[in-house]
BALOBA-1460 file (C-alpha; in Angstrom, 3 decimals):
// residues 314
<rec num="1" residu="x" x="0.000" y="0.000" z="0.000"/>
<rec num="2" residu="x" x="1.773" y="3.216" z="-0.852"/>
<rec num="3" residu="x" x="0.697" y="6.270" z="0.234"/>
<rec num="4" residu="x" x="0.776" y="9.358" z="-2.019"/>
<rec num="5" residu="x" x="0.589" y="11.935" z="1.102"/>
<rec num="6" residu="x" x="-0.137" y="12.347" z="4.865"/>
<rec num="7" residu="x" x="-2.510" y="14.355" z="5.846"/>
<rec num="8" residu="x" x="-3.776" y="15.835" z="9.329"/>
<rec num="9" residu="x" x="-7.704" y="15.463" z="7.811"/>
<rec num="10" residu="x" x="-9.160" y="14.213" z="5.181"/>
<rec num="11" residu="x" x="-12.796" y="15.266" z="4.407"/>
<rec num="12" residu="x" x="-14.444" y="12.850" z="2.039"/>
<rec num="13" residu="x" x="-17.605" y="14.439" z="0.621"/>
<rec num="14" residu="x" x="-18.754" y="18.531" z="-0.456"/>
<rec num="15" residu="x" x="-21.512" y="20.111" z="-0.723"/>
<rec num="16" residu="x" x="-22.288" y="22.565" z="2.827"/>
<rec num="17" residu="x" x="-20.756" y="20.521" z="5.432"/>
<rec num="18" residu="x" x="-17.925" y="19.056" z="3.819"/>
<rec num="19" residu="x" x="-16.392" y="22.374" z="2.364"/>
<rec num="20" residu="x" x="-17.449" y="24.076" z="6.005"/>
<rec num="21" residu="x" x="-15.574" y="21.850" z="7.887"/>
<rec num="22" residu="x" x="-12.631" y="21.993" z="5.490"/>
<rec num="23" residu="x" x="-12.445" y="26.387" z="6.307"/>
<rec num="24" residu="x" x="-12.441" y="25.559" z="9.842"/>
<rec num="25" residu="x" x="-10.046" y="22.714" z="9.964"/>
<rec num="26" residu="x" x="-7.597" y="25.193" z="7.183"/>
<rec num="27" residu="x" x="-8.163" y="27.819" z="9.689"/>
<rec num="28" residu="x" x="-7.076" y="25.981" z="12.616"/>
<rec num="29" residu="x" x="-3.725" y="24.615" z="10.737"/>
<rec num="30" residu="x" x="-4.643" y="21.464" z="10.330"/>
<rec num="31" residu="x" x="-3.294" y="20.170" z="7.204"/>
<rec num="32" residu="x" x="-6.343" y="18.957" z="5.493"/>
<rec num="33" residu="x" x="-7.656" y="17.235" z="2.032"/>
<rec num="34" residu="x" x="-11.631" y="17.878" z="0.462"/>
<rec num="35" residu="x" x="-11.971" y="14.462" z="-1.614"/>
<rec num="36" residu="x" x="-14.487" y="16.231" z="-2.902"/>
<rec num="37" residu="x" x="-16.476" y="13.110" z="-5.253"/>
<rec num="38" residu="x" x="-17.295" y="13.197" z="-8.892"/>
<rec num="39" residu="x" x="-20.137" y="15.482" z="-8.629"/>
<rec num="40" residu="x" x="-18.693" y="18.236" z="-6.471"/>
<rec num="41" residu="x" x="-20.881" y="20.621" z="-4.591"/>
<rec num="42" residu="x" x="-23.713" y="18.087" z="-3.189"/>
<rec num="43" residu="x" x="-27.477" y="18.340" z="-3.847"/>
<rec num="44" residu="x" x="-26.942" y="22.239" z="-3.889"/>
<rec num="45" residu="x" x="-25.487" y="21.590" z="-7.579"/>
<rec num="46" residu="x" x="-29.191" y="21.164" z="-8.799"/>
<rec num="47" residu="x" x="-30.874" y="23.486" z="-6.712"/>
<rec num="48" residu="x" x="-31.800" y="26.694" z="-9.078"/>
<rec num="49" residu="x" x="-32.109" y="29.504" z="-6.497"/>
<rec num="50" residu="x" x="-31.288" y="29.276" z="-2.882"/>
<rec num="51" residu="x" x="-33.227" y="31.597" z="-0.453"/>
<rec num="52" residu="x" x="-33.209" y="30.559" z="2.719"/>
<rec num="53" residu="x" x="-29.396" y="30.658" z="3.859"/>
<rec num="54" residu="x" x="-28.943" y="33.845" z="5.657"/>
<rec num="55" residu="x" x="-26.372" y="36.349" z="4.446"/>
<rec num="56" residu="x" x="-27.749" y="35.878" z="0.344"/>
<rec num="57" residu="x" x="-31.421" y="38.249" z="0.883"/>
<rec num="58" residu="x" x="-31.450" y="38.548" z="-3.073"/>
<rec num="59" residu="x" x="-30.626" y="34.499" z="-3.311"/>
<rec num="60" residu="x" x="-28.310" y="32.811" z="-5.173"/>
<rec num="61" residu="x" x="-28.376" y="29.869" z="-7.727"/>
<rec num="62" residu="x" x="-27.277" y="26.580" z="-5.737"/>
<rec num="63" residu="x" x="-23.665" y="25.777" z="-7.892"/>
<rec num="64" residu="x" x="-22.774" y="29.618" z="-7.407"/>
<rec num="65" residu="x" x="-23.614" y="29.833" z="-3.212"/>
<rec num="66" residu="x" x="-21.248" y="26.081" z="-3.746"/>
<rec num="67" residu="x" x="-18.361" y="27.509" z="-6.161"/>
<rec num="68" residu="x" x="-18.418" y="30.117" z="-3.309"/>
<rec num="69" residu="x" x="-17.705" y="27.869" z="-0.661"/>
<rec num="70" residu="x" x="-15.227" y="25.867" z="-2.439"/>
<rec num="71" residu="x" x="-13.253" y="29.234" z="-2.643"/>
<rec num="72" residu="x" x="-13.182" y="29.841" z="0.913"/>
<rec num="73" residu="x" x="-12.036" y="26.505" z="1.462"/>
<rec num="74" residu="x" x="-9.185" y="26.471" z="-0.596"/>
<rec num="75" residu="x" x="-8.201" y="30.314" z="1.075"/>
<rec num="76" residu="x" x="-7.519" y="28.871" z="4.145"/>
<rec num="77" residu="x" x="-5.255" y="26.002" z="2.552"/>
<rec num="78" residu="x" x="-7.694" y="22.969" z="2.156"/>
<rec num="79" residu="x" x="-6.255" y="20.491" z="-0.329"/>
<rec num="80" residu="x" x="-9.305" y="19.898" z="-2.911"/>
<rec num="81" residu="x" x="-9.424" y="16.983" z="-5.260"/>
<rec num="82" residu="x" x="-12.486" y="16.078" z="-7.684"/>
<rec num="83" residu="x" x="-11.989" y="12.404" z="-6.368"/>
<rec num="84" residu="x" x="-14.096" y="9.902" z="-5.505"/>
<rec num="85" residu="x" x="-13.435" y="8.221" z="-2.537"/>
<rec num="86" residu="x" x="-13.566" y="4.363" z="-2.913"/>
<rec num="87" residu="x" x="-12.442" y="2.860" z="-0.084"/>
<rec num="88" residu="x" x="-11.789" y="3.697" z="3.789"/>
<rec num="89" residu="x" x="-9.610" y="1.532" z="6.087"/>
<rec num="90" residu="x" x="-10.239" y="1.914" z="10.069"/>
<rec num="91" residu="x" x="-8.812" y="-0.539" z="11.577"/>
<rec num="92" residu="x" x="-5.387" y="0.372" z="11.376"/>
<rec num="93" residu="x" x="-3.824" y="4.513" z="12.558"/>
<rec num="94" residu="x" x="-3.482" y="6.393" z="10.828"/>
<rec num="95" residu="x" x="-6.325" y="5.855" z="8.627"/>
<rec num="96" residu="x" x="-6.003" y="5.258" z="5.502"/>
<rec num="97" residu="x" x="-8.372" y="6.406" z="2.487"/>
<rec num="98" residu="x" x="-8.043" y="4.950" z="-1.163"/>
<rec num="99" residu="x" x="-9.311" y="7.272" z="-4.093"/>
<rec num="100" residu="x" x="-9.146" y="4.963" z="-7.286"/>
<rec num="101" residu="x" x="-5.296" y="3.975" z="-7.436"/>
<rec num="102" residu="x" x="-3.834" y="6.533" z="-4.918"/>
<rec num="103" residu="x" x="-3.910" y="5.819" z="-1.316"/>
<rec num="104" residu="x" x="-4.056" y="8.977" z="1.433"/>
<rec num="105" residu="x" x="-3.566" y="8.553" z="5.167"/>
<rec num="106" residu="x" x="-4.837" y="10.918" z="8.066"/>
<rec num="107" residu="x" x="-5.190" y="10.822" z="11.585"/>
<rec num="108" residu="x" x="-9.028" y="12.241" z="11.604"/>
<rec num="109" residu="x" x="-11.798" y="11.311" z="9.076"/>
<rec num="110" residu="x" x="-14.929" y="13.762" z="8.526"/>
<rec num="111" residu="x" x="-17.217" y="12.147" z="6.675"/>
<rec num="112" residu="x" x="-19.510" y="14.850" z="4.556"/>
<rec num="113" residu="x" x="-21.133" y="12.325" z="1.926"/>
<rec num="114" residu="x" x="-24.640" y="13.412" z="2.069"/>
<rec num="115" residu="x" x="-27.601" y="11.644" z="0.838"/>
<rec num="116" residu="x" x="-29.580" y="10.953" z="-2.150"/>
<rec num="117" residu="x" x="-33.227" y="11.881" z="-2.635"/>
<rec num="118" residu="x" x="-34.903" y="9.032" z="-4.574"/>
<rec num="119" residu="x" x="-36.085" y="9.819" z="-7.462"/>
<rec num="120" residu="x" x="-39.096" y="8.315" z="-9.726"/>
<rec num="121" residu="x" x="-36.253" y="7.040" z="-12.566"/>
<rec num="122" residu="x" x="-38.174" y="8.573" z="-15.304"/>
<rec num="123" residu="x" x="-36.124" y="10.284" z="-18.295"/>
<rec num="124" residu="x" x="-38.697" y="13.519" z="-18.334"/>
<rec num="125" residu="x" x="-38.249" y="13.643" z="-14.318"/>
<rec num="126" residu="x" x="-34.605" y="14.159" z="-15.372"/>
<rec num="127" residu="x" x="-35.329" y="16.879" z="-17.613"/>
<rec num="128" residu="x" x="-37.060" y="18.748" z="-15.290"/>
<rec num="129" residu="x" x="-35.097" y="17.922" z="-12.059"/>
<rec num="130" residu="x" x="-34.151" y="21.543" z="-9.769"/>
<rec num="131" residu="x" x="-36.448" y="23.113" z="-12.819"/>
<rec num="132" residu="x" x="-40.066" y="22.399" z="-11.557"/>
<rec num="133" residu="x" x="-39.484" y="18.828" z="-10.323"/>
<rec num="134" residu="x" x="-38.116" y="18.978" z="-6.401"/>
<rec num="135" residu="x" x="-37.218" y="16.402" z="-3.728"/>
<rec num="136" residu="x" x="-37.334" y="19.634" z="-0.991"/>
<rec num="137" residu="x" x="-40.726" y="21.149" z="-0.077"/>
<rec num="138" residu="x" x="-38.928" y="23.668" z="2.757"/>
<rec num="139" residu="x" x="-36.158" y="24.510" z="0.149"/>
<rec num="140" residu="x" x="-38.481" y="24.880" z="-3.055"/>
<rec num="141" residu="x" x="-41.936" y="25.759" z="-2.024"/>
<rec num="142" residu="x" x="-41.713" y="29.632" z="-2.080"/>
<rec num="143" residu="x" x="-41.547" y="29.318" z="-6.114"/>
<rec num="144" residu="x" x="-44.787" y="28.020" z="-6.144"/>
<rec num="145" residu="x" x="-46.861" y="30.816" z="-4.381"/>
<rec num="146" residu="x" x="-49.940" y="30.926" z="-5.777"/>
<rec num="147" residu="x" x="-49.469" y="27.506" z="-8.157"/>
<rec num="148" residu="x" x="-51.026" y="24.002" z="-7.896"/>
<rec num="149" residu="x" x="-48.552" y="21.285" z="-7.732"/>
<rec num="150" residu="x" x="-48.171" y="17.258" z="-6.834"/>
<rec num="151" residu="x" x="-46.488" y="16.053" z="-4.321"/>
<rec num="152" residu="x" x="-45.554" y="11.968" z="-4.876"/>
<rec num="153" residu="x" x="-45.503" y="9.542" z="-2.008"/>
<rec num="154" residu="x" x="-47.369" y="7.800" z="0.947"/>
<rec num="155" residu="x" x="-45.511" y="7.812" z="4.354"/>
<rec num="156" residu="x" x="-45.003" y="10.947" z="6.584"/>
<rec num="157" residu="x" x="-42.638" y="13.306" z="4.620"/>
<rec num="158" residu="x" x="-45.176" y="12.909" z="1.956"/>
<rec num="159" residu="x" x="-47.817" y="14.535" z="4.099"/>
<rec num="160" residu="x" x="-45.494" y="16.697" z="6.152"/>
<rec num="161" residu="x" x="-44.525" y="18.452" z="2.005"/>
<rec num="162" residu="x" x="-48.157" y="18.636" z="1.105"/>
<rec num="163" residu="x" x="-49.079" y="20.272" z="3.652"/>
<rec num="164" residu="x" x="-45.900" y="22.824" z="4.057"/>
<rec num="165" residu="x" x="-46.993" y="23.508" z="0.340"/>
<rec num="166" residu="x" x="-49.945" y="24.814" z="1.262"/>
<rec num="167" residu="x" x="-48.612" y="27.404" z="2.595"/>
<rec num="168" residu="x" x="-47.441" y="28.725" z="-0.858"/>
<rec num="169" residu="x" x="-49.560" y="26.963" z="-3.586"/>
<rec num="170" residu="x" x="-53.324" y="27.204" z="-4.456"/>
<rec num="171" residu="x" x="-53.767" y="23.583" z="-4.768"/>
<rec num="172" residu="x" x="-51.834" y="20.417" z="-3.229"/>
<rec num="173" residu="x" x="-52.194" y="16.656" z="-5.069"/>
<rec num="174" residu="x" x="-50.920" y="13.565" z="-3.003"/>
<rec num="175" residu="x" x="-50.157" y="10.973" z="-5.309"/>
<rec num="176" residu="x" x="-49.685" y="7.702" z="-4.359"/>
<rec num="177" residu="x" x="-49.731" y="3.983" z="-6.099"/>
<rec num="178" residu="x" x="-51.640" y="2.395" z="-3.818"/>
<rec num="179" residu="x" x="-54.697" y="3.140" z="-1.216"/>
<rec num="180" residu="x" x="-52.868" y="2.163" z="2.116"/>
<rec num="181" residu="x" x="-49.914" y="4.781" z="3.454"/>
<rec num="182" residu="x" x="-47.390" y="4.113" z="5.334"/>
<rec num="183" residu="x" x="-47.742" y="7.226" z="7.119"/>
<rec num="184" residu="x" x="-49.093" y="7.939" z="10.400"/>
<rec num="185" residu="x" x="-52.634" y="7.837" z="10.598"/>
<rec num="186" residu="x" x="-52.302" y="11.375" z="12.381"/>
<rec num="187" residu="x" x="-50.770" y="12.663" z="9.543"/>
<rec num="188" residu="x" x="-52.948" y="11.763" z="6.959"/>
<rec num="189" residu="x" x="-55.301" y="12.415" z="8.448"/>
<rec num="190" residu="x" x="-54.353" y="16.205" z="8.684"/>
<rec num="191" residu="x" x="-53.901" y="16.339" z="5.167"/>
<rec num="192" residu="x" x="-57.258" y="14.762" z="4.485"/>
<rec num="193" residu="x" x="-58.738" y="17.712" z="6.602"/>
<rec num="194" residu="x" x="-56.924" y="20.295" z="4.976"/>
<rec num="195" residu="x" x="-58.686" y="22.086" z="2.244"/>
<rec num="196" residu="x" x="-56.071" y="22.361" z="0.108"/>
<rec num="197" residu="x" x="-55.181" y="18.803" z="-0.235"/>
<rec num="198" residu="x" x="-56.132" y="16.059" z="-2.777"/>
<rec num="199" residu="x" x="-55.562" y="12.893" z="-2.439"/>
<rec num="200" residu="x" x="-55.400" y="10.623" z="-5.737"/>
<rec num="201" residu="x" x="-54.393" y="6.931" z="-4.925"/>
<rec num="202" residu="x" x="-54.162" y="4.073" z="-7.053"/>
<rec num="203" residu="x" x="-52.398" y="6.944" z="-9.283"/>
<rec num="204" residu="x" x="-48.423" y="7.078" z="-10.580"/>
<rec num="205" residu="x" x="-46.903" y="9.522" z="-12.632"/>
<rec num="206" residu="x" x="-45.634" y="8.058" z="-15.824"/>
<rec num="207" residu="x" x="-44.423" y="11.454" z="-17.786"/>
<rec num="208" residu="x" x="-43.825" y="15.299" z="-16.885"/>
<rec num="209" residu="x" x="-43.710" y="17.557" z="-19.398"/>
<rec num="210" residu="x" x="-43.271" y="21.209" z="-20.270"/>
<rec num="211" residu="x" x="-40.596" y="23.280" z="-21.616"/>
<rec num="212" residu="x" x="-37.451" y="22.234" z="-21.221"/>
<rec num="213" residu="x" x="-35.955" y="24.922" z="-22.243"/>
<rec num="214" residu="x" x="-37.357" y="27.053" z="-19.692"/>
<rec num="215" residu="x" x="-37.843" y="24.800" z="-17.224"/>
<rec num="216" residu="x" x="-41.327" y="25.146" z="-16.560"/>
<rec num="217" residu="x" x="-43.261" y="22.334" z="-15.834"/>
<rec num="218" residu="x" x="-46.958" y="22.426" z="-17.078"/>
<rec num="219" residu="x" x="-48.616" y="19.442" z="-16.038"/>
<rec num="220" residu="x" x="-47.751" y="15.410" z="-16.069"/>
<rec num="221" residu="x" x="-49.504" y="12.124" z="-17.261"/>
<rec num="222" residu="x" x="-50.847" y="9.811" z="-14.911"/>
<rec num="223" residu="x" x="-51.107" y="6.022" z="-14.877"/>
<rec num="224" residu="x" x="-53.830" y="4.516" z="-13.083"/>
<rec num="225" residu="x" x="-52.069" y="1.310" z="-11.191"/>
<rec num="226" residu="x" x="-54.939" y="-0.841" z="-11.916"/>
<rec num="227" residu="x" x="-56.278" y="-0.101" z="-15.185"/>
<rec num="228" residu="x" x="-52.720" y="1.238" z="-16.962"/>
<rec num="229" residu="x" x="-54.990" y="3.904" z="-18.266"/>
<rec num="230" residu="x" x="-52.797" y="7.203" z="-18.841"/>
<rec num="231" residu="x" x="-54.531" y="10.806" z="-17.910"/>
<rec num="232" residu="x" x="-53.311" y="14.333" z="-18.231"/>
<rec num="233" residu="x" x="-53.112" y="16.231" z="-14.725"/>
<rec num="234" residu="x" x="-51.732" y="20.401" z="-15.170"/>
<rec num="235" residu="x" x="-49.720" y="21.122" z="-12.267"/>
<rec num="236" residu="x" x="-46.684" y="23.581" z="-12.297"/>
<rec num="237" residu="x" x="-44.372" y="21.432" z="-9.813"/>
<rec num="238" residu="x" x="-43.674" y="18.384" z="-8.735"/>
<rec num="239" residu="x" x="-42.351" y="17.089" z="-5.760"/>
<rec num="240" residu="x" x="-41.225" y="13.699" z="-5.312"/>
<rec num="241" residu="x" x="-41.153" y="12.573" z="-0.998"/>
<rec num="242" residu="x" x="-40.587" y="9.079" z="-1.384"/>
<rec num="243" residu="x" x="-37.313" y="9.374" z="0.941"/>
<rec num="244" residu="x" x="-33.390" y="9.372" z="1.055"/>
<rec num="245" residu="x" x="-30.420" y="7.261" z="1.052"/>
<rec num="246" residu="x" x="-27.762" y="8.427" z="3.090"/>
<rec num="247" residu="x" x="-24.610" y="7.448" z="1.100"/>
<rec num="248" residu="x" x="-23.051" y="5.576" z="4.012"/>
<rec num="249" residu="x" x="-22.113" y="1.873" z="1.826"/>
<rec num="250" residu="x" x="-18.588" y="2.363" z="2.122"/>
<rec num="251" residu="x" x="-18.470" y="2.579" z="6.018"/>
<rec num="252" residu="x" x="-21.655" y="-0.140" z="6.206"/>
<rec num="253" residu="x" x="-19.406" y="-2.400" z="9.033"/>
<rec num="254" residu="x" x="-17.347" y="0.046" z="9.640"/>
<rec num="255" residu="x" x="-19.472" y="2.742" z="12.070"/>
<rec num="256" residu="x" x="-22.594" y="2.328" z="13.657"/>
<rec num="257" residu="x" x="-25.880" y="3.380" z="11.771"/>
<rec num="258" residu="x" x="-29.593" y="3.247" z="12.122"/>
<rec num="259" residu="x" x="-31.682" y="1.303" z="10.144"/>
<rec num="260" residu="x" x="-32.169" y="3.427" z="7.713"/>
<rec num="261" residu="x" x="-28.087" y="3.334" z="7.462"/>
<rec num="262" residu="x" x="-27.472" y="6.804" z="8.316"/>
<rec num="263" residu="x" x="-24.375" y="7.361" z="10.367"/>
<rec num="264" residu="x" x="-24.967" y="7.290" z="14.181"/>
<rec num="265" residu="x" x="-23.178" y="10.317" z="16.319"/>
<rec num="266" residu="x" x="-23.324" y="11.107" z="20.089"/>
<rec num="267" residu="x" x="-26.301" y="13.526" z="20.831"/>
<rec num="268" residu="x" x="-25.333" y="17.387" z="20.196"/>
<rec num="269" residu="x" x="-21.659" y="16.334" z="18.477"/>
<rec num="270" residu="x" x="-20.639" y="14.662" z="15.249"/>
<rec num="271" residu="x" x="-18.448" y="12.155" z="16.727"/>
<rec num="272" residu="x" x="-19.407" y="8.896" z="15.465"/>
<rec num="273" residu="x" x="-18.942" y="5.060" z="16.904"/>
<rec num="274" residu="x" x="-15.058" y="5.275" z="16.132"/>
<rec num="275" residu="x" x="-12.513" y="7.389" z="17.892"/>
<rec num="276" residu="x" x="-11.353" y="9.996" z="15.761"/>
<rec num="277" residu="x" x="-13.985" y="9.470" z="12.715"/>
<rec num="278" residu="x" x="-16.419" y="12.217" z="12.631"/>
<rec num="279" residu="x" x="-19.862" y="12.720" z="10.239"/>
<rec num="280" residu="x" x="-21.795" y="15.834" z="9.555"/>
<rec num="281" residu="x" x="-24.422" y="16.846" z="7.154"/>
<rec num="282" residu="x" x="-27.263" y="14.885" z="5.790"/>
<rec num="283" residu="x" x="-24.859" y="11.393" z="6.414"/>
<rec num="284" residu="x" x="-26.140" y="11.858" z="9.893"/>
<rec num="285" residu="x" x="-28.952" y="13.949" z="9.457"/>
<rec num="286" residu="x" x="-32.588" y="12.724" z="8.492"/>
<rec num="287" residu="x" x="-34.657" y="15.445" z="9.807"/>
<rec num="288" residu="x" x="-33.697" y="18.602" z="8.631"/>
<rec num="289" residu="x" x="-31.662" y="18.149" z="5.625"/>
<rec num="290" residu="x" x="-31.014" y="21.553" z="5.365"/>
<rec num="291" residu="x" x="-27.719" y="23.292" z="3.746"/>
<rec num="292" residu="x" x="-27.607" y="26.146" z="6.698"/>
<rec num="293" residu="x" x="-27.747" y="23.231" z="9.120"/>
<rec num="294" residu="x" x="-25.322" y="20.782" z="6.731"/>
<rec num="295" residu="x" x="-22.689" y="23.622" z="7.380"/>
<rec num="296" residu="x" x="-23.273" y="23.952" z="11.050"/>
<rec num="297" residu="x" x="-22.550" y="20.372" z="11.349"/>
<rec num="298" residu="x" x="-19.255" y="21.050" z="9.333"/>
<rec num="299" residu="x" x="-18.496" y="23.972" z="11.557"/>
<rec num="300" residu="x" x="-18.634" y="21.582" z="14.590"/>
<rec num="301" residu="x" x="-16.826" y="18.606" z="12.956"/>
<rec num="302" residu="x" x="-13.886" y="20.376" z="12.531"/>
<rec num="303" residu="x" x="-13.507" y="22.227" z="15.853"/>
<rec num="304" residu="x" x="-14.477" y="18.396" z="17.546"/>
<rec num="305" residu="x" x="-11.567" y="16.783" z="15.245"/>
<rec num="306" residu="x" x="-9.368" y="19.767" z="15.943"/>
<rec num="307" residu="x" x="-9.574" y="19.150" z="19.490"/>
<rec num="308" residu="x" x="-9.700" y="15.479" z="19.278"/>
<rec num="309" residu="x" x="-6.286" y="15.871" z="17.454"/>
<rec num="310" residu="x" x="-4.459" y="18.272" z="20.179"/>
<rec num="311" residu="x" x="-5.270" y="15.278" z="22.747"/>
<rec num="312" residu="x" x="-4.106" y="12.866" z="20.901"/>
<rec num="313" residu="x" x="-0.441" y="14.824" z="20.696"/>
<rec num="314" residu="x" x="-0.553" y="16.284" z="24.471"/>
């Protein structure tokens, strides 16, 4: 195994938390590499405007508020490499990180690698994706003030979106494949009582369509589950709550998760199962899944691995 570099910390994962914690652990001296993955930046990448992170009251398109955050990292001296990170080793101090061929080592890990929202897997959902089609209700409703939109799924985020959307849009359609939920009864329950709410089961979406060019979405084509018939149903957005996958697989064995295989930490910190392993952002974060709260965590894995560090060496 030979190793290309030593490093004090590596970060593997961007997006908010990742490039956070890489300014604070520059800014503390610690000698640090951003493996940043392919897709640098995180979900923020194909988010069109962001207006809810404080200090941006005109907003600011998602890769920008991202590009702008990579450039403070690398100010204070963070190491970034496009790089996906393939393979982590624990066991052993220090650790030891492989990215393809190359092989890093570090004595703290911060692990920033976010999670996925699932998508339907439909090439017009593609099209449309950060343009009309959302997986964020809290980051995306204000757009649709005074529009009627869908919201796909069955289980509580589903209802929890439709009914935050109702704060914003005329006119909210659950849409759901079957007639059972897996949400709480409460919950649908709320959204059968609120006015604003439709509820179309037995229902999936097959198509959306609009212009692409604009990005405006202008209605999509639904398939009834049990008769394959295919309707037409105008809505302006879409927004697709059928839940996330942290992207934890490479430490699966390695840290202790929940069931849903997001990365465990001690209440209040970011320090995970292992001694000098750290995770922030939505890797350990199912609830809010927000970017100002991604960067918090980032902000606190650092100064915990800084700290962790100087006791190690005292």
């Amino acid at each position: 195994m030979s190793e290309v570099k030593h490093y004090d910390v590596i970060i593997i994962g961007s997006g908010p938390a990742g490039y956070t914690a890489a300014v604070y652990a520059g800014r503390a001296n610690l000698n640090t590499l951003v493996l940043e993955g392919i897709e640098r930046g995180g979900q923020l990448m194909i988010t069109s405007d962001v207006e809810n992170f404080p200090g941006f009251p005109e907003g600011i398109m998602g890769p920008d508020m991202m590009e702008l955050f990579r450039k403070q990292a690398a100010r204070f001296g963070a190491t970034l490499e496009t790089k996906l990170a393939d393979e982590v080793v624990f066991d052993q101090k220090p650790f030891k990180v492989r990215s393809s061929e190359t092989w890093y080592s570090a004595d703290a890990i911060i692990i920033a690698t976010g999670a996925s929202a699932r998508f339907l897997g439909i090439p017009s959902e593609l099209a449309f994706k950060g343009k009309g089609v959302s997986a964020c209700a809290t980051c995306d409703g204000f757009f649709f003030r005074g529009k009627e939109v869908a919201v796909v799924g069955g289980g509580d985020s589903a209802m929890e979106e439709a009914n935050f959307l109702t704060k914003f849009a005329t006119k909210v359609t659950i849409l759901h494949r079957r007639d059972e939920f897996r949400a709480s009864k409460i919950m649908v329950d709320r959204a059968r009582n609120n006015p604003k709410i439709e509820i179309k089961t037995f229902t999936e979406v097959d198509s959306v369509y609009g212009d692409e060019k604009t990005g405006t979405v202008a209605g999509v084509k639904l398939k009834d589950t049990k008769t394959g018939e295919i309707s037409d149903f105008p809505v302006q957005g879409l927004f697709i709550a059928i839940g996330h996958d942290p992207n934890t697989k490479m430490f699966e064995g390695k840290l202790k998760m929940d069931a849903q295989k997001y990365i465990l930490t001690e209440p209040g910190k970011t320090k995970t199962s292992l001694e000098g392993v750290f995770a922030c952002g939505d890797v350990q974060d199912s609830y809010y899944r927000q970017a100002i709260t991604a960067a918090g965590s980032g902000c606190m894995a650092a100064i915990e691995a800084e700290r962790w560090l100087e006791e190690q060496h005292s």
